[in-house]
Structure formats: C-alpha cells, structure tokens
C-alpha positions in Angstrom: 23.6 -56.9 -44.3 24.9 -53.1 -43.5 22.5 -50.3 -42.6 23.6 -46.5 -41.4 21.3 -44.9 -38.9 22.2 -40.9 -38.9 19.9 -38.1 -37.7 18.9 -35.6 -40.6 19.4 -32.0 -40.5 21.0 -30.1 -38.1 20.5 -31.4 -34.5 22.8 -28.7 -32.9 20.5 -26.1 -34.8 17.4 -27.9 -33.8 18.4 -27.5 -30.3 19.4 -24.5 -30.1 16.3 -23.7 -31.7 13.8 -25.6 -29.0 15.9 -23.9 -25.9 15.7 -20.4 -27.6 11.6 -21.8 -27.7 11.6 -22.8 -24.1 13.2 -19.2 -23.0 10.4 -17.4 -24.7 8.1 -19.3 -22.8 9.5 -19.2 -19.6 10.2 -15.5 -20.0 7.1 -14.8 -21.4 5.5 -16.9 -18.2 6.8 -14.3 -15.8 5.7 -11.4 -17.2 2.1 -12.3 -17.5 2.3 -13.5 -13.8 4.1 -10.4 -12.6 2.0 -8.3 -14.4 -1.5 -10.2 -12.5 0.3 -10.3 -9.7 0.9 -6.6 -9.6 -3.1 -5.7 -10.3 -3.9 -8.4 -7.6 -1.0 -6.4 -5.1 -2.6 -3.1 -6.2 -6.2 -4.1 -5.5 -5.8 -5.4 -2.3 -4.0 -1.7 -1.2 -6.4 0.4 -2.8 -9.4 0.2 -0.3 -6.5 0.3 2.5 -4.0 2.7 1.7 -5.6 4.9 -1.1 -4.7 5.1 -4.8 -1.3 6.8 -4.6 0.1 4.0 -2.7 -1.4 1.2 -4.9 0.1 2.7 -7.7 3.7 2.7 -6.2 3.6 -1.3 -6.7 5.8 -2.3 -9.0 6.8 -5.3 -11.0 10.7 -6.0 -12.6 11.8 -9.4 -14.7 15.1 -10.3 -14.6 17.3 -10.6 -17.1 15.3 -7.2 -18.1 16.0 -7.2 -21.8 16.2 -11.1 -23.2 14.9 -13.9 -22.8 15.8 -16.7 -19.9 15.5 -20.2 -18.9 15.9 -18.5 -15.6 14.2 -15.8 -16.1 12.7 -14.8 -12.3 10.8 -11.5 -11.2 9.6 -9.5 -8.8 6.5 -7.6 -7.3 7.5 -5.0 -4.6 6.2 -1.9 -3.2 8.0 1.5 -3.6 6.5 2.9 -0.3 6.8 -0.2 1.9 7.0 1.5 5.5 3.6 2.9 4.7 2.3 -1.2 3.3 4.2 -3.5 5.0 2.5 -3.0 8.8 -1.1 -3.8 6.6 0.9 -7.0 5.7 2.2 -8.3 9.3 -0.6 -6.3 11.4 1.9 -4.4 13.3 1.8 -2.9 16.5 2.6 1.2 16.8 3.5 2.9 19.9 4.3 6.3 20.5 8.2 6.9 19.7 8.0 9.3 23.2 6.8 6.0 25.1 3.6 8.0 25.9 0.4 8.4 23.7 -0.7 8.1 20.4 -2.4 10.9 18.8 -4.9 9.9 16.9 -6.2 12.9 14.8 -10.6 13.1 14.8 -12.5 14.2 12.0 -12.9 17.4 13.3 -9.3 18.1 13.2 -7.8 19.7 10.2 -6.0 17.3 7.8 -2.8 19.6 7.7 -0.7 21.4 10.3 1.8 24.3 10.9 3.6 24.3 7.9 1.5 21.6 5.9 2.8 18.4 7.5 0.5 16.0 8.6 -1.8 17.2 11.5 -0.2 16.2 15.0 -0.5 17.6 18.5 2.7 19.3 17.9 2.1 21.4 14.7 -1.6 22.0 15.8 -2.9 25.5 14.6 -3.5 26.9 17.9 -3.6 30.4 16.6 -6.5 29.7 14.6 -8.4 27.6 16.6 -7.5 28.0 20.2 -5.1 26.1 22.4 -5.7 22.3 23.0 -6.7 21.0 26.6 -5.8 17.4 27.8 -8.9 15.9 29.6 -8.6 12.8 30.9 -11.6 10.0 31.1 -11.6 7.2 33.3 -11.8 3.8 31.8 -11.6 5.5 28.5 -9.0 6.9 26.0 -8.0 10.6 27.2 -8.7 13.4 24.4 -7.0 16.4 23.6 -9.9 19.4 22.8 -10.4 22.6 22.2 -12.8 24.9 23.7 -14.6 28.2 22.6 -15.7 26.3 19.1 -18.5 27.4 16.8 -20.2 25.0 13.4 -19.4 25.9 10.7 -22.2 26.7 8.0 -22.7 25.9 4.7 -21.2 22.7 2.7 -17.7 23.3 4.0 -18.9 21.7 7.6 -16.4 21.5 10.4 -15.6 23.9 13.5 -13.8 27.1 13.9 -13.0 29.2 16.4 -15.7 31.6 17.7 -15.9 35.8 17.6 -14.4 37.6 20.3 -18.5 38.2 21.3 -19.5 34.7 20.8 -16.9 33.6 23.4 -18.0 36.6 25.3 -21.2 35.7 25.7 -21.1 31.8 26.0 -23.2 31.6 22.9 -23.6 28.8 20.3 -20.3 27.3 22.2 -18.7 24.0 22.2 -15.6 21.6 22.8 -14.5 19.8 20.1 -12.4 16.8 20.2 -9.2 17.0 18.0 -7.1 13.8 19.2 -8.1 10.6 20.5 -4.9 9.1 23.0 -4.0 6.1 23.1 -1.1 4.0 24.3 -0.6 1.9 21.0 -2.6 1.0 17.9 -2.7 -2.4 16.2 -3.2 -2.4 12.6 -4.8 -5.2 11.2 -4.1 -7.4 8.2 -5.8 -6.6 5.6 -3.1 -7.1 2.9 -2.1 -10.8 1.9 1.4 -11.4 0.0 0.5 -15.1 1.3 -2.5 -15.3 -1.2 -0.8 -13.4 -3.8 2.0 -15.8 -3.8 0.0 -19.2 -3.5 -1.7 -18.1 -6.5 1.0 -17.0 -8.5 2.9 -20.3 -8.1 0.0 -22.0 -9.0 -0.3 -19.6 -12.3 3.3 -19.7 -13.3 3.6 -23.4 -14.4 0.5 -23.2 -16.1 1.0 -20.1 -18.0 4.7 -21.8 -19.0 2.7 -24.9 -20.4 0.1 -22.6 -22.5 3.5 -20.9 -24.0 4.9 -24.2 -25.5 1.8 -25.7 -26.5 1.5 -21.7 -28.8 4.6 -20.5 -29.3 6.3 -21.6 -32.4 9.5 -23.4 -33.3 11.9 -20.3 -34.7 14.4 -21.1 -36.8 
C-alpha cells in the first residue's frame, strides 16, 4: 500500500504571510509602549521642570515607516542638560569655584537684557546696588538696601523716592540671592521605573497583537 503525504496550498505564501503578521505585531507593540512611556516620562517632569520641558520628550520607532521583526524605539528628552541632573541627583557648583547664587523670590525673574536673573546682570540701576553680608553659620546673602513694598496685587519691592531714602522712612533690606557653595538636586525623575515597566508592558502588548491581529493574505 502507497500513500502521498503533501502540504496543501502555498506554504511559502503562508509564511510569508504569518511573519508579515508577527511584524505588525511587534511593530505595533512598540509604538503603544513608546507612546505610554512618553506620557509616564512627561508626567514625572511636569511638577519638576514645568510644562515646556515635559513636552520636549519625545518618542521615535525604528524602522520609522514599516513594519519590523526588529522593530526597537526610543523615549528621549530634547532638553536633557536641563532633565538629566533630576534623573542622577547631581551636584552643582559654581563654574568660578566660589558661590552659588541662588535668586529669592524677591528678585526679579529677568535681568539686564532679559537673561535669567544672576548677580551679574542684576538691575542695579533700578533697584540699587547689591551688598554682600556675610552670616556666621549660615549661607551669606547678597541685598539691597533703601527698599520700599510694593502696593497693590503686583506685590514685590522697589526702590524708594529720593525722600523716602532721605528720610529713613518705610525702609528695608531685601534679600535678592541666597550663596551657597554647591546645590544638590534631588531625584525626583525615574528612567529606572519607566523602563521596568515598559519591559514588563512590551511582551504583553506583543501577545495581545497576535492573539487580534489577523492573518493577511
């Protein structure tokens, strides 16, 4: 007795068609993880860093434009000299190897020329020139003298009239920078969590893909 055993169809076709399947899936697998992995980046920098900088993390996939087998991506930030010492808790010292000039509330937010407020680009000509003043035990301030509240909702201090100073009254020193010798800043941003998670996530979410995604021919 003679029998023929033979596969029906096209096998080669088959095939093809099940690995074009699994790319989809795979594919498909890291773009839903890069995509929660990117909010879960952006929410963690939010209540650090602000807005702005939470929306400058991004997420690519490569190959960009087809599905992969090995299909990999990325989450990265565009601005990360400004995230990454959230994320290892780095230490900053003054560049000069003296202080650090920390700015206080009472300082304005911008400087000569609109840059960031330091002791260098102060506004002295509007509010008076800054005095060192040294306290034992604790961090030495940089003030200015001869200031006056401001009224009304816009708050702050300015400097006083030519009277008020002449006449002592309603005077004050205000505290623009707090110096210190270095500044550690803590971490408050975990890539370790983000990425624990995500390789959990990515197997799974590959799994859901084959168990949906249909066999095209």
């Amino acid at each position: 007795m003679r029998f023929k055993l033979a596969v029906k169809g096209d096998l080669v076709r088959a095939m093809k068609a099940e690995e074009k399947r699994i790319a989809r899936a795979v594919t498909a697998g890291v773009d839903s993880v890069i995509g929660w992995a990117k909010l879960e980046y952006r929410a963690m920098v939010e209540p650090v860093l602000g807005r702005r900088i939470a929306k400058s993390i991004r997420g690519e996939r490569y190959p960009e434009k087809q599905d992969s087998i090995k299909a990999a991506g990325e989450v990265f930030s565009r601005a990360p000299h400004i995230v990454e010492p959230w994320v290892t808790g780095a230490v900053i010292r003054s560049k000069e190897g003296h202080y650090l000039a920390i700015p206080t509330s009472a300082a304005p937010k911008k400087g000569v020329g609109g840059k960031r407020i330091t002791p260098s680009n102060f506004p002295e000509h509007s509010y008076g020139k800054l005095r060192f003043v040294y306290r034992k035990g604790k961090p030495a301030l940089l003030v200015v003298d001869e200031q006056r509240a401001r009224k009304g909702k816009r708050g702050g201090f300015a400097r006083a009239s030519a009277r008020a100073r002449k006449t002592g009254t309603g005077l004050v020193t205000v505290p623009m920078f707090v110096l210190v010798p270095l500044a550690r800043i803590p971490k408050k941003i975990s890539l370790a969590r983000i990425r624990s998670k995500a390789e959990r996530r990515f197997p799974r979410q590959i799994r859901h893909n084959l168990e949906t995604f249909p066999l095209e021919e």
